[in-house]
C-alpha positions in Angstrom: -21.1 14.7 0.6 -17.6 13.5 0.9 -16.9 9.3 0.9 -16.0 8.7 4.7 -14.3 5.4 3.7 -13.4 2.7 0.6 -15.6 0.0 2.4 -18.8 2.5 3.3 -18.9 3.8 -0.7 -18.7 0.3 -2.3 -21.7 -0.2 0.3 -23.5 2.8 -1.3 -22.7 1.4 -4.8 -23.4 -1.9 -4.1 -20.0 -3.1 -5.4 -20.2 -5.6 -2.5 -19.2 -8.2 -5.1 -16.6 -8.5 -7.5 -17.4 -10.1 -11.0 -15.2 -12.7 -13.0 -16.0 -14.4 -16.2 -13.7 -16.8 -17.6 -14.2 -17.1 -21.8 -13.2 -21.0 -22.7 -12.7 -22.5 -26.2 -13.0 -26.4 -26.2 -10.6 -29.1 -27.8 -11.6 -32.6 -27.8 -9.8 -34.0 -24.7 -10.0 -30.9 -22.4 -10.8 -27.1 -22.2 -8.4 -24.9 -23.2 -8.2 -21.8 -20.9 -8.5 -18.1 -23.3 -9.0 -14.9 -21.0 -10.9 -14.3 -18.2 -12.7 -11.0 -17.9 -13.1 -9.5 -14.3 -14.9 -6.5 -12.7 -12.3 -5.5 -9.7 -11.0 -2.6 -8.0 -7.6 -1.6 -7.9 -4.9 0.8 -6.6 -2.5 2.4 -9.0 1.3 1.9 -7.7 3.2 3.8 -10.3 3.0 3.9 -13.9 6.3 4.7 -16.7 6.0 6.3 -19.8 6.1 3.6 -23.2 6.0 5.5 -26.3 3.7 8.2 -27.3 0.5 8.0 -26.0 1.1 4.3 -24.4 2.1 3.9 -20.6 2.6 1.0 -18.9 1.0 0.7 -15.0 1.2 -1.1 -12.3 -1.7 -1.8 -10.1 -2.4 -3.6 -7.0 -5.9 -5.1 -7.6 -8.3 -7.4 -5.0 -8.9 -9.8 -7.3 -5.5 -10.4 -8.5 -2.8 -9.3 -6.9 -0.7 -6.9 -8.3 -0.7 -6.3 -12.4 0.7 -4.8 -15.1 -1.3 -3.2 -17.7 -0.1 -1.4 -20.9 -2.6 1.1 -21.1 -3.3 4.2 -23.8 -3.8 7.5 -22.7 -6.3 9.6 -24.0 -5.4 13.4 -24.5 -8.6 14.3 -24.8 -10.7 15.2 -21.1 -14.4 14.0 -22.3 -13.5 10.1 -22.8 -11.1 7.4 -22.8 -8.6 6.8 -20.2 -6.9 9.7 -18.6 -3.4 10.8 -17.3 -4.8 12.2 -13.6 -6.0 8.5 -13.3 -3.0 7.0 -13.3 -1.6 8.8 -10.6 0.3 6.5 -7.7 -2.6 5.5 -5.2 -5.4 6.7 -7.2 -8.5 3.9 -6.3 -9.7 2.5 -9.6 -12.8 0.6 -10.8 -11.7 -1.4 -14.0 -12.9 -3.6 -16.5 -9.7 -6.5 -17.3 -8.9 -9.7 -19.2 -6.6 -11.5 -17.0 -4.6 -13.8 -19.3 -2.1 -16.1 -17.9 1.3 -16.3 -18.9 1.0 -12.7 -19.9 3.3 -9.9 -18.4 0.9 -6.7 -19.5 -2.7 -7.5 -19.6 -5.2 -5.1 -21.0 -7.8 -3.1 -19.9 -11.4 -2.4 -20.7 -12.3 -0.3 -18.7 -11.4 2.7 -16.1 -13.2 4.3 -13.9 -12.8 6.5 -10.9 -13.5 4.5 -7.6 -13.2 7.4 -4.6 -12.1 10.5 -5.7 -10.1 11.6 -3.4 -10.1 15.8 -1.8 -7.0 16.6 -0.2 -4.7 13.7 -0.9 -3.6 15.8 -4.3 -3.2 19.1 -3.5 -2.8 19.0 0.9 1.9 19.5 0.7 2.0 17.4 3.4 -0.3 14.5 2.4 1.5 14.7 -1.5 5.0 13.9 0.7 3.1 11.1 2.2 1.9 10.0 -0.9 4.8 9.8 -2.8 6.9 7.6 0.0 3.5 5.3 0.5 3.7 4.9 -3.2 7.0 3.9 -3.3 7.4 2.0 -0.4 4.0 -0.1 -1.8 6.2 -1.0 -5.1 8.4 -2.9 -3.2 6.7 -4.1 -0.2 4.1 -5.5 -3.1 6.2 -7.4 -5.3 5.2 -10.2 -6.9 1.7 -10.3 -3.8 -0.6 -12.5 -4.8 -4.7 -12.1 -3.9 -5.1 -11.0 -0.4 -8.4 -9.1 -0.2 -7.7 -7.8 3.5 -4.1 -6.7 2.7 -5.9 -4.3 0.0 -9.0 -3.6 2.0 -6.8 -2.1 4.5 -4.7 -0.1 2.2 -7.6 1.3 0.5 -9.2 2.4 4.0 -5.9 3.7 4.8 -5.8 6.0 2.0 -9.5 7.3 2.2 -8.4 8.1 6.3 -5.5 10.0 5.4 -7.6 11.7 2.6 -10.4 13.1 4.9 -8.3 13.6 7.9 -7.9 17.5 8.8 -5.0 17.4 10.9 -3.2 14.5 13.5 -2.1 12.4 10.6 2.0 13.1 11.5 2.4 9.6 12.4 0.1 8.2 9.6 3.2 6.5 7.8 4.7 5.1 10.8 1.1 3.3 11.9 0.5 2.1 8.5 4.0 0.4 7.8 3.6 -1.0 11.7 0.0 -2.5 11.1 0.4 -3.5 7.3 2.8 -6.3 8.5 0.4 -8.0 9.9 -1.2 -8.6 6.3 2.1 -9.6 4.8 3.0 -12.3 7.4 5.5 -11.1 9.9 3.8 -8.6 12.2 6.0 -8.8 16.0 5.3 -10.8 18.6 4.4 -8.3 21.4 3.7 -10.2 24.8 7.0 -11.0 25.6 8.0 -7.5 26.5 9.6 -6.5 29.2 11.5 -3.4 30.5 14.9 -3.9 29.5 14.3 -5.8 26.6 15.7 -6.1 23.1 14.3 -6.2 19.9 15.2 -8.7 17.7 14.3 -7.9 14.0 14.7 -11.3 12.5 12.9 -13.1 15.3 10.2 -10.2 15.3 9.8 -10.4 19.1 11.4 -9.2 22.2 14.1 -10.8 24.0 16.1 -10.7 27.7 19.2 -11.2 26.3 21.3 -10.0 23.2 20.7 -12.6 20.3 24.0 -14.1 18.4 23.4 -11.6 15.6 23.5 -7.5 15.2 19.9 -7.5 13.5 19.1 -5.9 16.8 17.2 -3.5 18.6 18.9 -1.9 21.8 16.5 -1.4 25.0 15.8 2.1 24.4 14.6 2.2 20.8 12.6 -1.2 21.7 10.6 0.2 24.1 9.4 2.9 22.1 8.6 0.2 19.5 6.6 -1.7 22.1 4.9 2.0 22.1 4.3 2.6 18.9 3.0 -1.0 17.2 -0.4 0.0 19.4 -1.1 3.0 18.1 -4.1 3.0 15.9 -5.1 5.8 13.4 -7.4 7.1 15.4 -5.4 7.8 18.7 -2.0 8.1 17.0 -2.4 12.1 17.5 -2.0 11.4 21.4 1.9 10.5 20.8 4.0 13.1 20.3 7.1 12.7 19.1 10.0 15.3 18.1 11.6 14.5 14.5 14.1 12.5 15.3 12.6 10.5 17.6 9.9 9.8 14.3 12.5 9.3 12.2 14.5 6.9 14.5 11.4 5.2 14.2 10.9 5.2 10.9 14.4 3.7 10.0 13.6 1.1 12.2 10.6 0.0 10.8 12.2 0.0 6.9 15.4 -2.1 8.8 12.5 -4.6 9.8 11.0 -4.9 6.2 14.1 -4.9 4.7 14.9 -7.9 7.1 11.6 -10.1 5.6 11.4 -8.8 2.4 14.4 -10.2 -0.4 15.5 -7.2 -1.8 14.1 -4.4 -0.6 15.9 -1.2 -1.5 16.9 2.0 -0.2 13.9 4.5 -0.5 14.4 7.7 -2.1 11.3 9.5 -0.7 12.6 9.1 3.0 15.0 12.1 2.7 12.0 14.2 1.9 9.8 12.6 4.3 12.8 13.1 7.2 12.0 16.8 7.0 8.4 16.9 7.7 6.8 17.2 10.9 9.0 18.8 13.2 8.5 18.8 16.9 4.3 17.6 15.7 
């Protein structure tokens, strides 16, 4: 029986609760904080190659936030911590001491969370993958605990996982909607025809603002459109491949705008070829 969703199999497994135990040594004046050892679930965001059989990966957990671990990879496939796990967006349950001041904790334990079906072997979804992945790196950097910013990634990626077909504008809805978790989703109910889009502002306006961080009439409609969709009804818009592009530039011009930093993407080029005329 395939796992319909991250929230309905920690349901099944019970993992409704996260654990966290903080290990304290004692002075005479005050306690002096050591490690603290938490149960969490995490998603993998990309991990680089440190030495032999060490790796260093970076992981977005709901616990924590996102952290790095310096890990060792087992090369054998009956125990310890495998390669396949670290894969970006592979779903993790692990075992950590969270130390502070620390820039690569270590970890306990790894398990499997949802295994995934088509996610690593569908072409299409793999494309997907690879630009969520690396859009997630930087769109993540330096976030802090916010449960339902990774509840709604990790139901994201279980949705795209089981989905059979109609999933052409999956990256386009997720960027739209995972806004809202990081603070600056638009302001939507002052549109009218005619309007513009200003990008800093995040909301529509009658007039050209003083800037060029600006959205013409034409393109802001169809953004109007699109930040309704939903996964589930996102099949009903069809779009030709430049319109989705056109789109999709858009939406990295906005996070660029609100995010310090954000680079140029080098999975869009490979995700500007898929889904022509879909």
């Amino acid at each position: 029986m395939r796992v319909q969703s991250y929230r309905f199999y920690l349901i099944q497994q019970n993992f409704l609760k996260e654990k966290c135990t903080k290990v304290m040594i004692f002075c005479k004046k005050s306690p002096i904080f050591v490690f603290m050892l938490t149960k969490t679930w995490a998603i993998v965001l990309r991990t680089i190659k440190y030495g032999e059989r060490r790796m260093i990966t970076e992981m977005f957990t709901r616990s924590s936030g996102r952290i790095s671990f310096a890990v060792s990879v087992s090369r054998s496939s009956y125990g310890g911590l495998r390669r396949q796990m670290l894969q970006p967006l592979t779903l993790l349950d692990i075992e950590c001491d969270i130390r502070p001041h620390i820039p690569l904790q270590k970890l306990r334990d790894t398990r499997l969370a949802v295994p995934y079906v088509s996610l690593p072997s569908d072409p299409v979804k793999i494309s997907i993958s690879l630009f969520i992945s690396e859009f997630l790196c930087h769109a993540l950097r330096g976030e802090q605990h916010n449960e339902q910013l990774f509840d709604y990634i990790a139901d994201s990626l279980c949705w795209l996982d089981n989905s059979a077909s109609g999933h052409a504008n999956f990256h386009i809805v997720f960027l739209m909607r995972m806004s809202l978790f990081l603070g600056f989703y638009p302001n939507l109910d002052c549109y009218t025809p005619g309007s513009w889009f200003d990008l800093r502002a995040g909301s529509f306006t009658a007039t050209h603002p003083s800037h060029h961080d600006v959205i013409e009439p034409a393109d802001a409609a169809r953004i109007s459109v699109m930040m309704r969709m939903r996964f589930a009804t996102m099949h009903l818009y069809r779009m030709s491949r430049d319109e989705r592009n056109r789109t999709l530039d858009i939406i990295i011009r906005y996070y660029r705008i609100h995010i310090p930093d954000f680079p140029e993407l080098r999975s869009l080029d490979v995700l500007h070829e898929l889904f022509d005329g879909i």
